[in-house]
C-alpha positions in Angstrom: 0.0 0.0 0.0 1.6 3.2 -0.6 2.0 5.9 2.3 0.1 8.5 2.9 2.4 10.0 5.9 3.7 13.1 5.9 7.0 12.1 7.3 8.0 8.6 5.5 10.2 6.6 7.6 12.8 3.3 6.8 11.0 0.9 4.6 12.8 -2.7 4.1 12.6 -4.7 1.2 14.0 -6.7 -1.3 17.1 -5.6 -3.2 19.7 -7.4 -5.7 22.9 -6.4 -4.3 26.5 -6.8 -5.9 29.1 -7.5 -3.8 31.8 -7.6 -6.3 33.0 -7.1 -9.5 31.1 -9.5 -11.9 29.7 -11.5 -9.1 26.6 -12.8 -8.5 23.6 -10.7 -7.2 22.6 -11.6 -3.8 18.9 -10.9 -2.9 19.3 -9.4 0.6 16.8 -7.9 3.0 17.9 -3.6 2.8 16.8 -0.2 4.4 15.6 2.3 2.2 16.1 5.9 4.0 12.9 7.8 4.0 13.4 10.8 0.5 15.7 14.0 1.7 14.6 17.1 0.4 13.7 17.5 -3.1 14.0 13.2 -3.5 11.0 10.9 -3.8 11.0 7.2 -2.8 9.2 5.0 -5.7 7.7 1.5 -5.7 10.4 -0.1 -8.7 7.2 -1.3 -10.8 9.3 -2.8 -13.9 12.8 -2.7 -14.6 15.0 -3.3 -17.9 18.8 -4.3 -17.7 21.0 -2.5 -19.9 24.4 -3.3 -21.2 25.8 -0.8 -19.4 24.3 -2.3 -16.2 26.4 -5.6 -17.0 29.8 -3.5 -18.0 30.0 -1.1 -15.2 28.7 -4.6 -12.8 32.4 -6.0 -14.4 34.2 -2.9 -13.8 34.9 -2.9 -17.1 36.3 1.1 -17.7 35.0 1.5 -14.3 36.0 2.1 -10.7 35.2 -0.5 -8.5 32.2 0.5 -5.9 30.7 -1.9 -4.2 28.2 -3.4 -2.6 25.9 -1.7 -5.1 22.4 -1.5 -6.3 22.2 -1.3 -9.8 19.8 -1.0 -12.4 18.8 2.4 -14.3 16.0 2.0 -17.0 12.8 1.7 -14.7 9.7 2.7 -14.0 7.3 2.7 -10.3 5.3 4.6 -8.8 5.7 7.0 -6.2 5.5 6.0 -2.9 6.7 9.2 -0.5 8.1 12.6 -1.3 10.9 14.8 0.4 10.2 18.4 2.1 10.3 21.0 -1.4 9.0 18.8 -3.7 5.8 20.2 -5.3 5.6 18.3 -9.0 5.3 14.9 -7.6 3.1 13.0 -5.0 2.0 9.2 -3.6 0.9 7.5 -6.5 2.1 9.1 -9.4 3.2 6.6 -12.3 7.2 7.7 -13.0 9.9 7.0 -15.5 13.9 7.2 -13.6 16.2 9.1 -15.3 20.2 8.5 -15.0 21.0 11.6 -15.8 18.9 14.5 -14.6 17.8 17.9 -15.6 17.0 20.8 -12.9 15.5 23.3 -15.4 18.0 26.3 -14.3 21.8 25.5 -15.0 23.9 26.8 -18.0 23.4 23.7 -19.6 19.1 23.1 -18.9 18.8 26.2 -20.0 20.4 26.1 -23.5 18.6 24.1 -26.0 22.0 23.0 -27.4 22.6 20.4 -24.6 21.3 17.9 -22.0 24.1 17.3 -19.4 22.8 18.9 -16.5 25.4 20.6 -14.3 23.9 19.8 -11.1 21.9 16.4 -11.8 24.5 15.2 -14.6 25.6 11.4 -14.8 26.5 10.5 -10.9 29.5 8.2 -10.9 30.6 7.7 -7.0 27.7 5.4 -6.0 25.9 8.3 -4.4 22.8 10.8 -4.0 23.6 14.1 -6.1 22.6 16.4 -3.2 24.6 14.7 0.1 26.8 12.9 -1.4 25.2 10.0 0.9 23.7 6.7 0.4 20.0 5.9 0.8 20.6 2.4 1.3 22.3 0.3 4.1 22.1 -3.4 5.6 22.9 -3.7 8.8 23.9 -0.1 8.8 26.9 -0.5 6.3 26.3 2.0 3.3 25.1 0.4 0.2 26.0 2.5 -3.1 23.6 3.4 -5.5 23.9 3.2 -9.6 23.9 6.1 -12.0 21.7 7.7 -9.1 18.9 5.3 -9.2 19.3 1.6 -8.1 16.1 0.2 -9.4 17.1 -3.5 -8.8 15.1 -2.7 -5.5 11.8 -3.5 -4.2 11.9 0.4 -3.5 14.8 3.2 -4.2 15.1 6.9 -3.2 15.9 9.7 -6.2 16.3 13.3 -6.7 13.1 14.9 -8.3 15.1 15.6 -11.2 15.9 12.4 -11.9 12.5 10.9 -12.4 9.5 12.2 -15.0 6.2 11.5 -14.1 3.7 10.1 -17.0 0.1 9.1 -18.1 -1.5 6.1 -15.4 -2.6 4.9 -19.2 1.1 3.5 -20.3 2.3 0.1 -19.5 4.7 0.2 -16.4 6.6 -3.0 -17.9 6.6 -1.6 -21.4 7.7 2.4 -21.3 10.6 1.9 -18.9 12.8 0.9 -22.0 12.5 4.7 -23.1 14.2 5.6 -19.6 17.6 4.6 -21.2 18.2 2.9 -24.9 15.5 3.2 -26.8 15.4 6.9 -25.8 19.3 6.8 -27.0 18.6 5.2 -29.9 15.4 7.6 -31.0 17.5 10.4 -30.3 20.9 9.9 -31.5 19.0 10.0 -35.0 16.7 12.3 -34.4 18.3 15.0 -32.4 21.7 14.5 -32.7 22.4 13.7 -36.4 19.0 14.7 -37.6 18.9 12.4 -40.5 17.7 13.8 -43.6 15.2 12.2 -45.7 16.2 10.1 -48.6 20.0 10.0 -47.3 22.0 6.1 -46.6 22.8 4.9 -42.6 25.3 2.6 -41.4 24.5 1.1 -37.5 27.2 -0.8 -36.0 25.8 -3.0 -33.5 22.0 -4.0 -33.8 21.0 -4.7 -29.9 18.0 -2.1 -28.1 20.1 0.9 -28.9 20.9 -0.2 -32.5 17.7 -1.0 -33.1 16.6 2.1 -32.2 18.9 4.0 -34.1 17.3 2.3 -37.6 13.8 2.7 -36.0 14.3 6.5 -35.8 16.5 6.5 -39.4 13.4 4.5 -41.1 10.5 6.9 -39.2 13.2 9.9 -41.0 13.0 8.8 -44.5 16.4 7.1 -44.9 16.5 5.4 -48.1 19.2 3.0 -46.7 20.0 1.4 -43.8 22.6 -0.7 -43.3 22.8 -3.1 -40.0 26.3 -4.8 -39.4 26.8 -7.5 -36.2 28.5 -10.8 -36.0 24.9 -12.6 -34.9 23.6 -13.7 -38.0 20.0 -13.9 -36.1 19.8 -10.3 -35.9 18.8 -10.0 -39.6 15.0 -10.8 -39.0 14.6 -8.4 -36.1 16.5 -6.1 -38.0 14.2 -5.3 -40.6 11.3 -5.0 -39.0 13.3 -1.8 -37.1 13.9 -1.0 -40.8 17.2 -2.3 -41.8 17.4 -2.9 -45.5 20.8 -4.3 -45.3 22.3 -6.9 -42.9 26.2 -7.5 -42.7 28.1 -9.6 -40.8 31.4 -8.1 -40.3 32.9 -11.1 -39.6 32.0 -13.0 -42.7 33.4 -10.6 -45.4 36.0 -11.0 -47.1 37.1 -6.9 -46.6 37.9 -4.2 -44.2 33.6 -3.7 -43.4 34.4 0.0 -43.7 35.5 -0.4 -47.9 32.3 -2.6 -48.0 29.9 0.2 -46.7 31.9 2.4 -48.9 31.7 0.2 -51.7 27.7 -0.2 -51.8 27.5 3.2 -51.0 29.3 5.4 -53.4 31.6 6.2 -51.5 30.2 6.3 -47.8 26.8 6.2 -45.6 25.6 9.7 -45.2 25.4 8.8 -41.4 26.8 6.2 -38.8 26.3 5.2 -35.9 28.5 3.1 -33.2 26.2 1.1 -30.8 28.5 -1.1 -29.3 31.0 0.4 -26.9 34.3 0.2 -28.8 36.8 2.8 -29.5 37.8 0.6 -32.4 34.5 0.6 -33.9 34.1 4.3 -33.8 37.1 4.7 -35.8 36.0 2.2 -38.6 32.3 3.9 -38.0 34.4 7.1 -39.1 36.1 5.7 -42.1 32.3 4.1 -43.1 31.3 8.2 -43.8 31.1 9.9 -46.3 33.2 12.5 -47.0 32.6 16.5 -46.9 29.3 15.7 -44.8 29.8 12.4 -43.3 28.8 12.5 -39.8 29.7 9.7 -37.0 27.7 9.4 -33.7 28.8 7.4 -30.8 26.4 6.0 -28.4 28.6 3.4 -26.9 29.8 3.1 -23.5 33.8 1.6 -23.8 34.6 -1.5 -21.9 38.1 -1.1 -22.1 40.5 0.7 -24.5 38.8 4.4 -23.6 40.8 6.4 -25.8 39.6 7.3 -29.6 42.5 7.4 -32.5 41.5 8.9 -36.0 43.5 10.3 -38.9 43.2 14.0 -39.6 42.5 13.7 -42.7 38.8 12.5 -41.9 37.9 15.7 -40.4 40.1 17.7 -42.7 37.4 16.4 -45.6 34.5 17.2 -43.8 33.7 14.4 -41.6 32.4 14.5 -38.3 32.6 12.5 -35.0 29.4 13.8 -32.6 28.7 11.8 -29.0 25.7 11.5 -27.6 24.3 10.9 -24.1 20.5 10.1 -23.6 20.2 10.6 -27.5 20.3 14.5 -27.0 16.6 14.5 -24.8 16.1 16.9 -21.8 14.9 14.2 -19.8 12.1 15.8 -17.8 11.0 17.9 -20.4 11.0 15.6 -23.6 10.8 11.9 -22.6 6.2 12.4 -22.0 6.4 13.2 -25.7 8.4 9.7 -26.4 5.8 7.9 -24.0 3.1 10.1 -25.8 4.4 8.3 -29.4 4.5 5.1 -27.7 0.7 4.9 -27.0 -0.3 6.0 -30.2 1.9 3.4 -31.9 4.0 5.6 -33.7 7.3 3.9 -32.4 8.0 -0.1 -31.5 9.0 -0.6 -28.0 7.5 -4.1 -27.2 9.0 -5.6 -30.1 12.6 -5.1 -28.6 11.4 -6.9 -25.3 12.4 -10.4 -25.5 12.3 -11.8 -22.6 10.2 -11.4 -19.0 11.5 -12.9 -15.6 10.4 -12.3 -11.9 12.9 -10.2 -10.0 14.1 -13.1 -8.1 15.6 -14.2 -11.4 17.2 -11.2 -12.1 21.0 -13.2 -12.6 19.3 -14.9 -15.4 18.8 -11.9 -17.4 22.7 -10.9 -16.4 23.6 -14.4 -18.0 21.1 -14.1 -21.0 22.7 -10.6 -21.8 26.6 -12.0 -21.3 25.4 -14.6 -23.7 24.0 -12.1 -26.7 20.9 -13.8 -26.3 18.7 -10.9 -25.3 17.8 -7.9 -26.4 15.6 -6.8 -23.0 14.6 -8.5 -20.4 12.2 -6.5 -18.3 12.2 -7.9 -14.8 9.0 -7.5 -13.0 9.0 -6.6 -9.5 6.5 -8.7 -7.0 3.2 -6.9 -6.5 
């Protein structure tokens, strides 16, 4: 039942906790702190694992901080709010946002960005306005993830970071759009603002991938070009609107002088989806040049550092990155859900698998073993 009292106090529940480096999650009983000012607590409703859940979960390019709660793409339902916070109350449906957007710094104020200078990623494990945890067993600090922890029965988040929506959309469904399908949408839409009529290359064809060619095809691209070494991607690609599939690791040339090859010279557009530094230099030799514009959505598991010739910007290419696709998070992600309910972009179809919370390491292992694009993992009622 959700609270009603004006002055919430500890709630314990269930939360997956990490207790090292690519270990597995243990289910353990924790205390979830009451909201600070401007936080509110939410009931985790559904919850989606991304890749970048698994990477930073192996401390792959990461610092090690553990125990943590992790989890980021999720959606719940308010259960308390903190002393100041006036656009949210009990029982309001919400999407979490990893990064954040406080509608007056530099940066929320410009319409040429979205990384918040005072709700921006959180990388320490901690709450953006204390610098303290939210939850502890046994009174040892437990550390949080991107600043929401959603692999919890409950979790504790700045107002900022969270976006309230219509009771109308599916809980289990829309959190997907608080992470990569959002990217994806995004990264063509906002950030390369694909042209009609013009050729795409997408280098890794998971959620975010996908995406990518769902927003290139909804653009008018009269190409799109889908390259991954899993040969079952090719189905599921086109119905995101792929028109070709490659597998980079069955031909027989560099896959940057293919795309170049069957392009006339390069893809107007492409995109790296995969997390390699490697990739977005091939990505970069797969444009065009003059106008040729690379994107990187990837988060690097090792190997951090990007190497390029000159001479591909000195022709006119360019290398763009993007974070959350380029969406102000509170103020843009209702349109997204808005789009989603009037079937004018495909989020179920990306969702390939359901599993209890309680199962949660199975969708770990499923995602280690490329054999999932989501699994939303439903939280007990």
């Amino acid at each position: 039942m959700l609270s009603s009292i004006s002055t919430p106090a500890v709630i314990t529940c269930k939360a997956a906790v990490a207790w090292g480096a690519g270990e597995a999650l243990v289910m353990e009983e924790v205390e979830v702190s009451p909201p600070q000012p401007m936080e509110i607590r939410i009931k985790v409703v559904a919850t989606s694992l991304c890749r970048s859940d698994v990477t930073a979960w192996l401390s792959q390019a990461h610092i090690h901080i553990f125990p943590r709660i992790f989890g980021h793409e999720a959606s719940g339902i308010v259960e308390s709010v903190g002393q100041g916070v006036t656009e949210f109350e009990p029982g309001d449906h919400v999407l979490t946002l990893f990064t954040g957007e406080c509608m007056k710094c530099k940066h929320c104020t410009s319409n040429k960005s979205n990384m918040c200078q005072v709700l921006g990623l959180e990388r320490q494990g901690l709450m953006h306005s204390d610098h303290k945890t939210r939850f502890s067993i046994k009174g040892k600090p437990i550390f949080h993830y991107c600043a929401v922890s959603s692999f919890s029965e409950y979790t504790v988040v700045h107002s900022g970071c969270a976006v309230k929506i219509c009771s109308t959309a599916p809980l289990d469904r829309i959190c997907l759009l608080s992470c990569g399908v959002a990217a994806g949408l995004g990264a063509a839409w906002k950030v390369a603002d694909i042209s009609e009529g013009s050729t795409v290359a997408i280098f890794g064809l998971g959620t975010v991938g996908l995406s990518v060619a769902q927003g290139a095809k909804l653009r008018g691209a009269s190409r799109i070009i889908g390259i991954d070494i899993n040969p079952e991607k090719s189905e599921k690609a086109k119905a995101f609107g792929v028109t070709d599939f490659l597998n980079s690791s069955e031909c027989k040339e560099p896959i940057q002088q293919v795309i170049k090859r069957i392009t006339d010279g390069g893809a107007d557009y492409s995109f790296e989806c995969i997390g390699d530094t490697d990739m977005i230099t091939t990505a970069l030799q797969s444009c065009c040049d003059g106008w040729g514009m690379t994107v990187t959505l990837g988060v690097p598991k090792v190997k951090p550092v990007i190497t390029a010739h000159y001479a591909f910007f000195l022709t006119g290419r360019t290398l763009r990155g993007s974070l959350f696709g380029g969406w102000k998070p509170k103020s843009d992600i209702p349109t997204l859900v808005d789009m989603y309910l009037k079937k004018e972009i495909q989020i179920d179809e990306l969702i390939t698998h359901d599993l209890p919370f309680e199962d949660v390491n199975k969708a770990f292992d499923l995602m280690r073993e490329g054999n999932c694009l989501r699994c939303v993992i439903h939280m007990p009622k």
